[in-house]
mmJSON file of the N, C-alpha and C atoms, coordinates in Angstrom:
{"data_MODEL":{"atom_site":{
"group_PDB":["ATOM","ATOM","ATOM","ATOM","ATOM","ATOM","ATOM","ATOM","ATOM","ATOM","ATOM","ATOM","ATOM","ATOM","ATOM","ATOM","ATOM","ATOM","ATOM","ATOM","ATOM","ATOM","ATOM","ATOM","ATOM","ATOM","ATOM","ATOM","ATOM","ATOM","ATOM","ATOM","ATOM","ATOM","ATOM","ATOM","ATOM","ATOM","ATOM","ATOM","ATOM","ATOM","ATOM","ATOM","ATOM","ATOM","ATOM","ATOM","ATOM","ATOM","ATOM","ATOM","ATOM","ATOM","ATOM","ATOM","ATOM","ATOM","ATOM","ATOM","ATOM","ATOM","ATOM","ATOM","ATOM","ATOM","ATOM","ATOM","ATOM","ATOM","ATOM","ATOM","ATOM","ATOM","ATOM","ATOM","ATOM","ATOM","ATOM","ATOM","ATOM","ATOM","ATOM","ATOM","ATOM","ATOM","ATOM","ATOM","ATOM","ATOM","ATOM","ATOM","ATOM","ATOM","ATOM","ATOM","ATOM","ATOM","ATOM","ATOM","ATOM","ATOM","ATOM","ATOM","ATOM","ATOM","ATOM","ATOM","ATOM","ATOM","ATOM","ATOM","ATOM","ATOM","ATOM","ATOM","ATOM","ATOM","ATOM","ATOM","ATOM","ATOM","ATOM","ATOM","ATOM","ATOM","ATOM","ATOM","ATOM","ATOM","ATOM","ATOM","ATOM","ATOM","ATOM","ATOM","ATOM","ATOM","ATOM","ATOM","ATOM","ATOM","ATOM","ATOM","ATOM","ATOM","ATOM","ATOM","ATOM","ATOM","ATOM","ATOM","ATOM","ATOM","ATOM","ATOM","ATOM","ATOM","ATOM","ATOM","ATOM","ATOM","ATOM","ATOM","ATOM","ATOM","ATOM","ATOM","ATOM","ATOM","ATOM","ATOM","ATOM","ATOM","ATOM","ATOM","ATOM","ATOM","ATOM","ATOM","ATOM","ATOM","ATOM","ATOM","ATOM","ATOM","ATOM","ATOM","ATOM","ATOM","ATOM","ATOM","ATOM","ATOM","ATOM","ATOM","ATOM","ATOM","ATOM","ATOM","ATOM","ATOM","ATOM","ATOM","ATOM","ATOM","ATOM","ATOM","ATOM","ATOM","ATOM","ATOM","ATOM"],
"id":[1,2,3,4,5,6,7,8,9,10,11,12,13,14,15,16,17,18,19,20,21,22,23,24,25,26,27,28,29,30,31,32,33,34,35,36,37,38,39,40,41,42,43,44,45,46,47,48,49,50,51,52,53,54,55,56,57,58,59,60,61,62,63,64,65,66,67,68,69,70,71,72,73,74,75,76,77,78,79,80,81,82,83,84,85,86,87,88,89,90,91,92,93,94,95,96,97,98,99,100,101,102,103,104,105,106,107,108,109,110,111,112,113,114,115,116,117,118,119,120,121,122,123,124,125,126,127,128,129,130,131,132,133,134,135,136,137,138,139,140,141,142,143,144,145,146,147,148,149,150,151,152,153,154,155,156,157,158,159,160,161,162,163,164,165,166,167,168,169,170,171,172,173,174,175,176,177,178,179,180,181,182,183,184,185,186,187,188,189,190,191,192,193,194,195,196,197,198,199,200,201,202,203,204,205,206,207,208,209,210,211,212,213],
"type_symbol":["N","C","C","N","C","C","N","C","C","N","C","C","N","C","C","N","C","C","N","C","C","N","C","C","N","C","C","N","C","C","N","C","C","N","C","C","N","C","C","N","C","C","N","C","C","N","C","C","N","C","C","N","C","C","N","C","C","N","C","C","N","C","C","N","C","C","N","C","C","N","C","C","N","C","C","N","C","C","N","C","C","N","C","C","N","C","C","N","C","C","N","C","C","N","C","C","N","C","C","N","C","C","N","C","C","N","C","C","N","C","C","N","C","C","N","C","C","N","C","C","N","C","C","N","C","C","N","C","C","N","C","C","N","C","C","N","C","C","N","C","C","N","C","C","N","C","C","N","C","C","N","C","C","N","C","C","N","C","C","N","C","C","N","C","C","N","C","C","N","C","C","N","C","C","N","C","C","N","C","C","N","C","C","N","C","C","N","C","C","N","C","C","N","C","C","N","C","C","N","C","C","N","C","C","N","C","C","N","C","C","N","C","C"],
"label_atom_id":["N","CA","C","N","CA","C","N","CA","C","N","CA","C","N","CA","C","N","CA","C","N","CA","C","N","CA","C","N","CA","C","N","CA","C","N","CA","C","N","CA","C","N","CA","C","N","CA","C","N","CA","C","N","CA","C","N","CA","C","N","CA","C","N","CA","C","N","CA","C","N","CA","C","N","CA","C","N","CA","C","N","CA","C","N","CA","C","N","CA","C","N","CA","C","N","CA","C","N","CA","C","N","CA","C","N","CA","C","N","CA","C","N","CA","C","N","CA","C","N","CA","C","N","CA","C","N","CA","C","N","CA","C","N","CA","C","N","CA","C","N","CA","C","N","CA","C","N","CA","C","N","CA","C","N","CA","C","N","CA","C","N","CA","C","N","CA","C","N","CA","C","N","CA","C","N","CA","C","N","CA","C","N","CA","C","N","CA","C","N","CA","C","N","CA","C","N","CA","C","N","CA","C","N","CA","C","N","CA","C","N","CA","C","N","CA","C","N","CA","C","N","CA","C","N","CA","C","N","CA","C","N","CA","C","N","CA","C","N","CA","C","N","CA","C","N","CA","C"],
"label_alt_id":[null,null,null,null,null,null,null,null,null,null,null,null,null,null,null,null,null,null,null,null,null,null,null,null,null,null,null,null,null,null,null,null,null,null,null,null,null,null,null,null,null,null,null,null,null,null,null,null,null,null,null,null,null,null,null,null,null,null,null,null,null,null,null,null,null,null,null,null,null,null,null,null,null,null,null,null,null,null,null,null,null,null,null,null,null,null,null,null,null,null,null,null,null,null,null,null,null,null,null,null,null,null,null,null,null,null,null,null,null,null,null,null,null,null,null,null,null,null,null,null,null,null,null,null,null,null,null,null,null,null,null,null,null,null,null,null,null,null,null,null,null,null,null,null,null,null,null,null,null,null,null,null,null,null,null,null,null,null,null,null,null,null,null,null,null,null,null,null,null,null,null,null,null,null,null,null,null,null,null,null,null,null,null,null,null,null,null,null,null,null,null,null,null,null,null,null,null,null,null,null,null,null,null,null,null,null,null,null,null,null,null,null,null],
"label_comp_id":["UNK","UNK","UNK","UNK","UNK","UNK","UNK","UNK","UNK","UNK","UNK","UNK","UNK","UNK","UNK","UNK","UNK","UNK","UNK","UNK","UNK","UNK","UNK","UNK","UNK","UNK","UNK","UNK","UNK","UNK","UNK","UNK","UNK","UNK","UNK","UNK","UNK","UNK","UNK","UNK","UNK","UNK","UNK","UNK","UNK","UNK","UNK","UNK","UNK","UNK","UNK","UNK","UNK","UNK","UNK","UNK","UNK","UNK","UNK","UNK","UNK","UNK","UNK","UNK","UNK","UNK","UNK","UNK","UNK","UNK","UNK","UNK","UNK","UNK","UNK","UNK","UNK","UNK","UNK","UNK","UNK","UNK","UNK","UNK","UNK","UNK","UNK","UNK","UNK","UNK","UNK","UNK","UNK","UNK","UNK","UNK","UNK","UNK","UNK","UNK","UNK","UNK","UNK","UNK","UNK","UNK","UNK","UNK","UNK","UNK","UNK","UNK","UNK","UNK","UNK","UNK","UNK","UNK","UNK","UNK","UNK","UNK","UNK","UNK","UNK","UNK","UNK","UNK","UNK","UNK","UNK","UNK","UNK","UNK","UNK","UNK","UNK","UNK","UNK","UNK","UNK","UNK","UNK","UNK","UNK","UNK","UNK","UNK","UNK","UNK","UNK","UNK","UNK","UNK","UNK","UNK","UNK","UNK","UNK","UNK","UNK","UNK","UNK","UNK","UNK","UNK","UNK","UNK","UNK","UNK","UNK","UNK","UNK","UNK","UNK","UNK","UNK","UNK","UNK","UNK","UNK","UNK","UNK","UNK","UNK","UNK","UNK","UNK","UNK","UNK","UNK","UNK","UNK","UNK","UNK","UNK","UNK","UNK","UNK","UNK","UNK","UNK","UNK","UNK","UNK","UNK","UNK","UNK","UNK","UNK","UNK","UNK","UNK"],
"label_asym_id":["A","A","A","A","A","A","A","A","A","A","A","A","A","A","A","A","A","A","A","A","A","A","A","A","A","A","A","A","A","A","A","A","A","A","A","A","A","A","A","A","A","A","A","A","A","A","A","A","A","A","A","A","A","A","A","A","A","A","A","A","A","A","A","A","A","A","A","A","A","A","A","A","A","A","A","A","A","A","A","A","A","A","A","A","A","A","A","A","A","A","A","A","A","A","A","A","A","A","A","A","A","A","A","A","A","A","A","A","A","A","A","A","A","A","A","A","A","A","A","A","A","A","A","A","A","A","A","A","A","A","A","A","A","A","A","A","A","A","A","A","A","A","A","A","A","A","A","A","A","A","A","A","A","A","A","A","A","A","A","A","A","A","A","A","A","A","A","A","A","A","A","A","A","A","A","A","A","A","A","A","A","A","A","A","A","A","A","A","A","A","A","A","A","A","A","A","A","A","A","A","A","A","A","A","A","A","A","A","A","A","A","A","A"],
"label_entity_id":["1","1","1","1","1","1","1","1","1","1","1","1","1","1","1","1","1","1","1","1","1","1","1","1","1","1","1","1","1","1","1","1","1","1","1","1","1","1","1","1","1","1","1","1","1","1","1","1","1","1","1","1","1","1","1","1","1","1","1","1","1","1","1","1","1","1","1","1","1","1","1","1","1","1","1","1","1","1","1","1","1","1","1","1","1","1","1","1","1","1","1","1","1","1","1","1","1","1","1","1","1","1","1","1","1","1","1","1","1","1","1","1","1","1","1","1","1","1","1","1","1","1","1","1","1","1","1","1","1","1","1","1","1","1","1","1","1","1","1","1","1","1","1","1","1","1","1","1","1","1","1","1","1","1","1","1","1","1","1","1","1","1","1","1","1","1","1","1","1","1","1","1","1","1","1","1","1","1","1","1","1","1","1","1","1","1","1","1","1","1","1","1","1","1","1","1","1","1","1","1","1","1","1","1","1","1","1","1","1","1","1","1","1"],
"label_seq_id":[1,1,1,2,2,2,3,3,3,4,4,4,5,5,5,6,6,6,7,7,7,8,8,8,9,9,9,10,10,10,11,11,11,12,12,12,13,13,13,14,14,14,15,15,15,16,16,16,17,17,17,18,18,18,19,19,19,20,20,20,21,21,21,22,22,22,23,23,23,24,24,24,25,25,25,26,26,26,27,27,27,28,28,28,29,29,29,30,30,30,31,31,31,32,32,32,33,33,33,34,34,34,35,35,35,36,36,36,37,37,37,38,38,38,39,39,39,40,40,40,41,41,41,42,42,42,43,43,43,44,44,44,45,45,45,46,46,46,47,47,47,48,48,48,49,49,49,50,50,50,51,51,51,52,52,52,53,53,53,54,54,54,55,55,55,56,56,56,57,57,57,58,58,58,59,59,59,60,60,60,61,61,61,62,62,62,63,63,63,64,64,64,65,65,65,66,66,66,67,67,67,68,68,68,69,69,69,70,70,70,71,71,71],
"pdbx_PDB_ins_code":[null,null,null,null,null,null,null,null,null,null,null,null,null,null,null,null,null,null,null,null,null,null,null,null,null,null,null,null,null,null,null,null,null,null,null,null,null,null,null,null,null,null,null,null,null,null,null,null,null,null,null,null,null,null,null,null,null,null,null,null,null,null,null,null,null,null,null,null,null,null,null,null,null,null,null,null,null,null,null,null,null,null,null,null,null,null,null,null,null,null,null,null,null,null,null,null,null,null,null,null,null,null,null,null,null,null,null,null,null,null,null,null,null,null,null,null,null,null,null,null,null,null,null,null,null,null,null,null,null,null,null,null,null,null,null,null,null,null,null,null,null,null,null,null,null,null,null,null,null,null,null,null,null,null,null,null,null,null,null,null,null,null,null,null,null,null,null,null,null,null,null,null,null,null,null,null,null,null,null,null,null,null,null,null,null,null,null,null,null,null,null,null,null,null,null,null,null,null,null,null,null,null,null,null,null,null,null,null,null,null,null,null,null],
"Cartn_x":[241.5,240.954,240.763,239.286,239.153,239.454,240.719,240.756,241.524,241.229,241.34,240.59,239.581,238.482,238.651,239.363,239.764,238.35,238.989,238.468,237.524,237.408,236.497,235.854,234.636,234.195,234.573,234.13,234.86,234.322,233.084,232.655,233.732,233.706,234.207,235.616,236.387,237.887,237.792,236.93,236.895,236.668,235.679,235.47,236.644,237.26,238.584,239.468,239.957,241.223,240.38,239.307,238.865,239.455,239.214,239.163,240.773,241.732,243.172,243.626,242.964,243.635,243.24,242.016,241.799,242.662,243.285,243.852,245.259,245.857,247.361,247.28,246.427,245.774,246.161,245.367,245.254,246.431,247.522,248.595,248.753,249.077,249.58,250.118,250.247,250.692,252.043,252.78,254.017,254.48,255.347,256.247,255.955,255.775,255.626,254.272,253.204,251.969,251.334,252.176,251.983,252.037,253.945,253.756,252.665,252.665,251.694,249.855,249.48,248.63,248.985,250.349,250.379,250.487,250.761,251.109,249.422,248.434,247.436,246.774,246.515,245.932,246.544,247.835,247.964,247.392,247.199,246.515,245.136,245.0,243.427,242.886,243.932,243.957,244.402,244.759,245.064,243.665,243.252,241.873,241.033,240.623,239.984,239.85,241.597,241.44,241.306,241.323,241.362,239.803,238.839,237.155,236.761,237.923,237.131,237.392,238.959,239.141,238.222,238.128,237.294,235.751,235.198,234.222,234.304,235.037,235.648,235.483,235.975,236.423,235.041,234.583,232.892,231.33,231.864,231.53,231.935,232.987,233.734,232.97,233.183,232.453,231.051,230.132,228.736,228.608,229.479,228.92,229.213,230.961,231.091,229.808,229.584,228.476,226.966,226.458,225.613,225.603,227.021,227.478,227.326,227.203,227.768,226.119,225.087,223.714,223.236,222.844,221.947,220.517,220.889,219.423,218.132],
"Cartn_y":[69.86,68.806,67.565,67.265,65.532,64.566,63.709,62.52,62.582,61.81,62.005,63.094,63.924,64.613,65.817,66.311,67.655,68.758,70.27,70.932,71.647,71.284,72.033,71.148,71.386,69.68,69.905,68.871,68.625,69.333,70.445,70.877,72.091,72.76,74.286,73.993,73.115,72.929,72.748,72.244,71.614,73.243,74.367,75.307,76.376,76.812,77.038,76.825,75.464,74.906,75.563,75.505,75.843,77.573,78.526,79.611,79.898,79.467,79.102,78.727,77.587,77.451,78.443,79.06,80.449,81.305,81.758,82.601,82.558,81.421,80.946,81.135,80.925,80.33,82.235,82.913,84.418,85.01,84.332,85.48,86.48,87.346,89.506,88.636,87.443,87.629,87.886,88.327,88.146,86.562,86.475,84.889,84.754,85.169,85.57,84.514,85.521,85.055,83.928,83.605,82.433,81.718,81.258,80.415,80.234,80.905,80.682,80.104,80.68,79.889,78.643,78.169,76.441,75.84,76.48,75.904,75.5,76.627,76.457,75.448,75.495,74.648,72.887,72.923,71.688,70.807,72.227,71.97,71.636,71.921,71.646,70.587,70.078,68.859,68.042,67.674,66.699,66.821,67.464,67.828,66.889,67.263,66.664,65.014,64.808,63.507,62.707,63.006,62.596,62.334,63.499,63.23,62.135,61.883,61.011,59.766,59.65,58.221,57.785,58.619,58.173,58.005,58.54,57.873,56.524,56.295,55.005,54.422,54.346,53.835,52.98,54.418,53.968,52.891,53.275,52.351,51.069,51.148,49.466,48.761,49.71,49.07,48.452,49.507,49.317,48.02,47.525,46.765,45.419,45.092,43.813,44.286,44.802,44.556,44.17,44.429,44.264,42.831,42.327,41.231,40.158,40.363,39.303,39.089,39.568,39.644,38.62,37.39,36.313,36.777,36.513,37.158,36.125],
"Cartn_z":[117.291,116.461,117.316,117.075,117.897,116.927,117.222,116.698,115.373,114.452,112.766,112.292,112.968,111.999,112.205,110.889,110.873,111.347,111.271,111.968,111.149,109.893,108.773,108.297,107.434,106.739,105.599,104.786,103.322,102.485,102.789,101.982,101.903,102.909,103.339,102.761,103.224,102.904,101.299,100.596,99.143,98.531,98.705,98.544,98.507,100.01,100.306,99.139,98.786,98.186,96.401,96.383,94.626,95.183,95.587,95.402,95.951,96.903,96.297,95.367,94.399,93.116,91.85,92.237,91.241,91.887,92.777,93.171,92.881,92.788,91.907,90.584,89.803,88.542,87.485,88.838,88.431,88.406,89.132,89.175,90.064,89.569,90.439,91.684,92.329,93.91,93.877,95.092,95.547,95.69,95.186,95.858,96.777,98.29,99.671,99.918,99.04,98.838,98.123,96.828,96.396,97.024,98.006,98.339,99.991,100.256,101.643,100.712,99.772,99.442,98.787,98.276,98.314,99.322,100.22,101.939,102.085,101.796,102.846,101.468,100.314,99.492,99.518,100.154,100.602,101.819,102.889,103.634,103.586,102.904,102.497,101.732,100.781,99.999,101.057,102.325,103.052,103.894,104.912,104.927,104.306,102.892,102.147,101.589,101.901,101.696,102.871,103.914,105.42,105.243,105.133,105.164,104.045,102.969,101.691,102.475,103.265,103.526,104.847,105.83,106.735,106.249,105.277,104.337,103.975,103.146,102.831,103.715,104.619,105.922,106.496,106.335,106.842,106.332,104.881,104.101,103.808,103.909,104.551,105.338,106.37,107.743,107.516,107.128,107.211,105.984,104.486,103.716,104.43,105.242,105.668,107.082,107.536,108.66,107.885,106.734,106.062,105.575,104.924,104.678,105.665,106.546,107.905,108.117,107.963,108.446,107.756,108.279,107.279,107.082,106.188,104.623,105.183],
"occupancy":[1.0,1.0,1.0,1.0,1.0,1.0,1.0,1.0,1.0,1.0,1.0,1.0,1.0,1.0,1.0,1.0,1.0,1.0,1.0,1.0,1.0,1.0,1.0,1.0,1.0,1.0,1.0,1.0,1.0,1.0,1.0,1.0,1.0,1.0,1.0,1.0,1.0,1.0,1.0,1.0,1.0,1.0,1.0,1.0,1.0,1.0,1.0,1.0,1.0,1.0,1.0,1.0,1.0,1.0,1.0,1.0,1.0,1.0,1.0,1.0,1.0,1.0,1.0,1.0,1.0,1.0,1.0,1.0,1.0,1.0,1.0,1.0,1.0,1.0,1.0,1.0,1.0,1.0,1.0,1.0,1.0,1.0,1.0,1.0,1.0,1.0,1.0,1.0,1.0,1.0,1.0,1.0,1.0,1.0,1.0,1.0,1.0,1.0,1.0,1.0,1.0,1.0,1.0,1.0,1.0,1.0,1.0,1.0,1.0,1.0,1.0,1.0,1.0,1.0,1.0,1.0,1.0,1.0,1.0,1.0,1.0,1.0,1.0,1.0,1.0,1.0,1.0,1.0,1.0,1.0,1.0,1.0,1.0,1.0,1.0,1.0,1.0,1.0,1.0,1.0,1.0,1.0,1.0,1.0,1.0,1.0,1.0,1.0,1.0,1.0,1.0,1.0,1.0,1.0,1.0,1.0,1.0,1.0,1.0,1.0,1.0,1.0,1.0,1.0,1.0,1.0,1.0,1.0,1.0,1.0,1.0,1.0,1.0,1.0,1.0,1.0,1.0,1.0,1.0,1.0,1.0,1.0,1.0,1.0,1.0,1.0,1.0,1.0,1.0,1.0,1.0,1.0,1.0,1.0,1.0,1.0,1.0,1.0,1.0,1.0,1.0,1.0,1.0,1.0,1.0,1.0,1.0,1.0,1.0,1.0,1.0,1.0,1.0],
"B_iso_or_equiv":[0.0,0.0,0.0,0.0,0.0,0.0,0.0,0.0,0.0,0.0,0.0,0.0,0.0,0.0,0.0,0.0,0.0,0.0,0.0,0.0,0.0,0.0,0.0,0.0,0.0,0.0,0.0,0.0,0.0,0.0,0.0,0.0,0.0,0.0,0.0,0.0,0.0,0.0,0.0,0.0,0.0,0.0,0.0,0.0,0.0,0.0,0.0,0.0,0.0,0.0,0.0,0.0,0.0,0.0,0.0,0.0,0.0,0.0,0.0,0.0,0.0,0.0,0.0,0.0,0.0,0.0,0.0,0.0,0.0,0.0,0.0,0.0,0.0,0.0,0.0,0.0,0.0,0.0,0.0,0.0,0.0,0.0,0.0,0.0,0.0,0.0,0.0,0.0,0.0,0.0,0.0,0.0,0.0,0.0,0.0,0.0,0.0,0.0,0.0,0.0,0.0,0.0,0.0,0.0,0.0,0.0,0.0,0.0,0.0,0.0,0.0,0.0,0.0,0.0,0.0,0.0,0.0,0.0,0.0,0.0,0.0,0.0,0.0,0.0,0.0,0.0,0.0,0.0,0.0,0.0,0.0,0.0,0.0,0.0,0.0,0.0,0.0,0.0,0.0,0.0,0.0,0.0,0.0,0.0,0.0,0.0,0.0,0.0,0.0,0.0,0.0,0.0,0.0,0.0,0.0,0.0,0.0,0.0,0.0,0.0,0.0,0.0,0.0,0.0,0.0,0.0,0.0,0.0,0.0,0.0,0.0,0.0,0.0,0.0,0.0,0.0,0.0,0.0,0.0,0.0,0.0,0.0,0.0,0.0,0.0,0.0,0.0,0.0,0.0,0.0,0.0,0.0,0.0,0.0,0.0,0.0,0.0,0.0,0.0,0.0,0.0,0.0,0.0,0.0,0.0,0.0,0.0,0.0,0.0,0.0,0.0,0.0,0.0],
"pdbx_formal_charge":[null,null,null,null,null,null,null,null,null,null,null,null,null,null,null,null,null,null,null,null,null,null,null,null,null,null,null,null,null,null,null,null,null,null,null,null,null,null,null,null,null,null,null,null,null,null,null,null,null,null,null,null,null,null,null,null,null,null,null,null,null,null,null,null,null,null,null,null,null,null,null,null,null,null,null,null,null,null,null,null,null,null,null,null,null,null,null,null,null,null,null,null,null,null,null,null,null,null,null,null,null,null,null,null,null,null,null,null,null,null,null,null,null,null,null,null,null,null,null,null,null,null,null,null,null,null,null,null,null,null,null,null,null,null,null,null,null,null,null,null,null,null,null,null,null,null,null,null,null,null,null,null,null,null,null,null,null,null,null,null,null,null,null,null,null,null,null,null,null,null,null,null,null,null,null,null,null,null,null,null,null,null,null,null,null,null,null,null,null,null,null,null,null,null,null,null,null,null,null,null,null,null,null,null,null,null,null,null,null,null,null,null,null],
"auth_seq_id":[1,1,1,2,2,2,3,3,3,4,4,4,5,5,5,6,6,6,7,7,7,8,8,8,9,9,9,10,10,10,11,11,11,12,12,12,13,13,13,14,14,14,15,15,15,16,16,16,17,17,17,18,18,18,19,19,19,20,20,20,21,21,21,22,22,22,23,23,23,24,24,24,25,25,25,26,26,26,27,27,27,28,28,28,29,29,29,30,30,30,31,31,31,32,32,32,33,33,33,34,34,34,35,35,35,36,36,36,37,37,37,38,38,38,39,39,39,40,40,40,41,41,41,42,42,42,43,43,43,44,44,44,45,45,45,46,46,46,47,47,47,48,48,48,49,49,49,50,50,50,51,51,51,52,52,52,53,53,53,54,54,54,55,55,55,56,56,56,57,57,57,58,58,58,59,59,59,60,60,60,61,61,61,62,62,62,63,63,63,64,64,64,65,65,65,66,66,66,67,67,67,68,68,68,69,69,69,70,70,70,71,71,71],
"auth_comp_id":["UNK","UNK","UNK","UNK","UNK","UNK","UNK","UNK","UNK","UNK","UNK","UNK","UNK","UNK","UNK","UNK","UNK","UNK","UNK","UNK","UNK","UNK","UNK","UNK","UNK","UNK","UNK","UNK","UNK","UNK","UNK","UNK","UNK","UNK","UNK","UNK","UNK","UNK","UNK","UNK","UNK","UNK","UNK","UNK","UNK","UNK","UNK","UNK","UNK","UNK","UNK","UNK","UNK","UNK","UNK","UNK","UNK","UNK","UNK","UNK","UNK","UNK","UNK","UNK","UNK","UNK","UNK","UNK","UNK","UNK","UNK","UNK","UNK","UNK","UNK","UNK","UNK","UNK","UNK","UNK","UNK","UNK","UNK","UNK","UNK","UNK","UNK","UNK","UNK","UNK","UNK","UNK","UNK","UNK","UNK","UNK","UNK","UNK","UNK","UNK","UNK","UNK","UNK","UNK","UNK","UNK","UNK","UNK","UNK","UNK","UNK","UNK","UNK","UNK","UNK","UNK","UNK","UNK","UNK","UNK","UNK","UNK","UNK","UNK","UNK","UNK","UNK","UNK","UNK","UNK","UNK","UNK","UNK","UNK","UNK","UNK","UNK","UNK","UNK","UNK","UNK","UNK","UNK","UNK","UNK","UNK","UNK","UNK","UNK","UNK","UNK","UNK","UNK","UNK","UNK","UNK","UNK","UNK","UNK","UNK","UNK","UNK","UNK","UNK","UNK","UNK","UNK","UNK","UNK","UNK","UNK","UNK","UNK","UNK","UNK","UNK","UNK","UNK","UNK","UNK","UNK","UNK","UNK","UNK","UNK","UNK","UNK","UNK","UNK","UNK","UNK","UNK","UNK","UNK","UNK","UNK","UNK","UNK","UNK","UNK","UNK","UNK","UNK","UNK","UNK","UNK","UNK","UNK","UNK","UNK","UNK","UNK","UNK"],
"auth_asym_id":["A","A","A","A","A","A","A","A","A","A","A","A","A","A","A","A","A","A","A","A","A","A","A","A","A","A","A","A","A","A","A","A","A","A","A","A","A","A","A","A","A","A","A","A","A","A","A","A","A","A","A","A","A","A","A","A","A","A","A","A","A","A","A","A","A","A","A","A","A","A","A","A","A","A","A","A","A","A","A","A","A","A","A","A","A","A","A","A","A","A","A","A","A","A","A","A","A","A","A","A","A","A","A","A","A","A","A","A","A","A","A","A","A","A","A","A","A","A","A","A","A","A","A","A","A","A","A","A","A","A","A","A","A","A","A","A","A","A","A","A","A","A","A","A","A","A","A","A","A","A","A","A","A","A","A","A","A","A","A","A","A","A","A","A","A","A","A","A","A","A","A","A","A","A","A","A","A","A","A","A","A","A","A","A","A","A","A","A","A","A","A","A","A","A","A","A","A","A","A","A","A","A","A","A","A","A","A","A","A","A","A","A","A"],
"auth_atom_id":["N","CA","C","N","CA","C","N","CA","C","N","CA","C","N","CA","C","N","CA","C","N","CA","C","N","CA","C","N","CA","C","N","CA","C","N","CA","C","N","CA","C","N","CA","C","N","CA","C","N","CA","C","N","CA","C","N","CA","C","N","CA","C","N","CA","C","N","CA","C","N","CA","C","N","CA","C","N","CA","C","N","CA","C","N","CA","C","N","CA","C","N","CA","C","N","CA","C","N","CA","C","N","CA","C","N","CA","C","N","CA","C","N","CA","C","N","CA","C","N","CA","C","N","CA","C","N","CA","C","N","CA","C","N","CA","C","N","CA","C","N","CA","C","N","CA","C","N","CA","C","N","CA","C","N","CA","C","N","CA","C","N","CA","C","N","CA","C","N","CA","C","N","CA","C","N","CA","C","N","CA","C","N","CA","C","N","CA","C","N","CA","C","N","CA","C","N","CA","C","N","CA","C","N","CA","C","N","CA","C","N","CA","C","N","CA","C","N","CA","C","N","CA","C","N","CA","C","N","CA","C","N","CA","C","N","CA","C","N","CA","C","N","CA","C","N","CA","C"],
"pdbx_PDB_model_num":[1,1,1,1,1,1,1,1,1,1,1,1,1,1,1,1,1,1,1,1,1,1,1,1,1,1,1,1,1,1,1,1,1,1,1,1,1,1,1,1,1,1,1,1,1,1,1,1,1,1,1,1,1,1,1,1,1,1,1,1,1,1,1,1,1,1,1,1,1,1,1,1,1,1,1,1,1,1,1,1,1,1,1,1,1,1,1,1,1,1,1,1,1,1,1,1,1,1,1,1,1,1,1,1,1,1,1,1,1,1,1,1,1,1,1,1,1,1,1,1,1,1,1,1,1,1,1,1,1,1,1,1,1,1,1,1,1,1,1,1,1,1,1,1,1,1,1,1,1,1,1,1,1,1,1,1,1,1,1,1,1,1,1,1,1,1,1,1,1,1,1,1,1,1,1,1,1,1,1,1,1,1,1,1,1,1,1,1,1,1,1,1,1,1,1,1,1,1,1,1,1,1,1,1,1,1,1,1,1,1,1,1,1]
}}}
């Protein structure tokens, strides 16, 4: 991983974490298996919020840089 920016984008990881939480949701797993998919659906919800905040982040940036520009 370079930097803050995880190794998947927010789409794939957001996708990922929906079809882990149908997969808890459904049941039949082993304990074993459950928990390794809350392991990885956490992983993925951090992921996800890492790409929303460096969004944020970015948008910050660009409105005070927009801001600072005399009209």
């Amino acid at each position: 991983m370079s930097g803050d920016r995880p190794e998947i984008t927010y789409e794939q990881a957001r996708e990922e974490l929906v079809e882990v939480v149908r997969k808890l949701e459904a049941g039949g797993t082993t304990l074993e298996e459950s928990l390794a998919l809350w392991e990885r659906g956490e992983e993925l919800a951090t992921t996800c919020q890492r790409w929303l905040d460096g969004a944020r982040e970015r948008l910050a940036k660009a409105q005070a840089a927009h801001e600072e520009k005399p009209h």
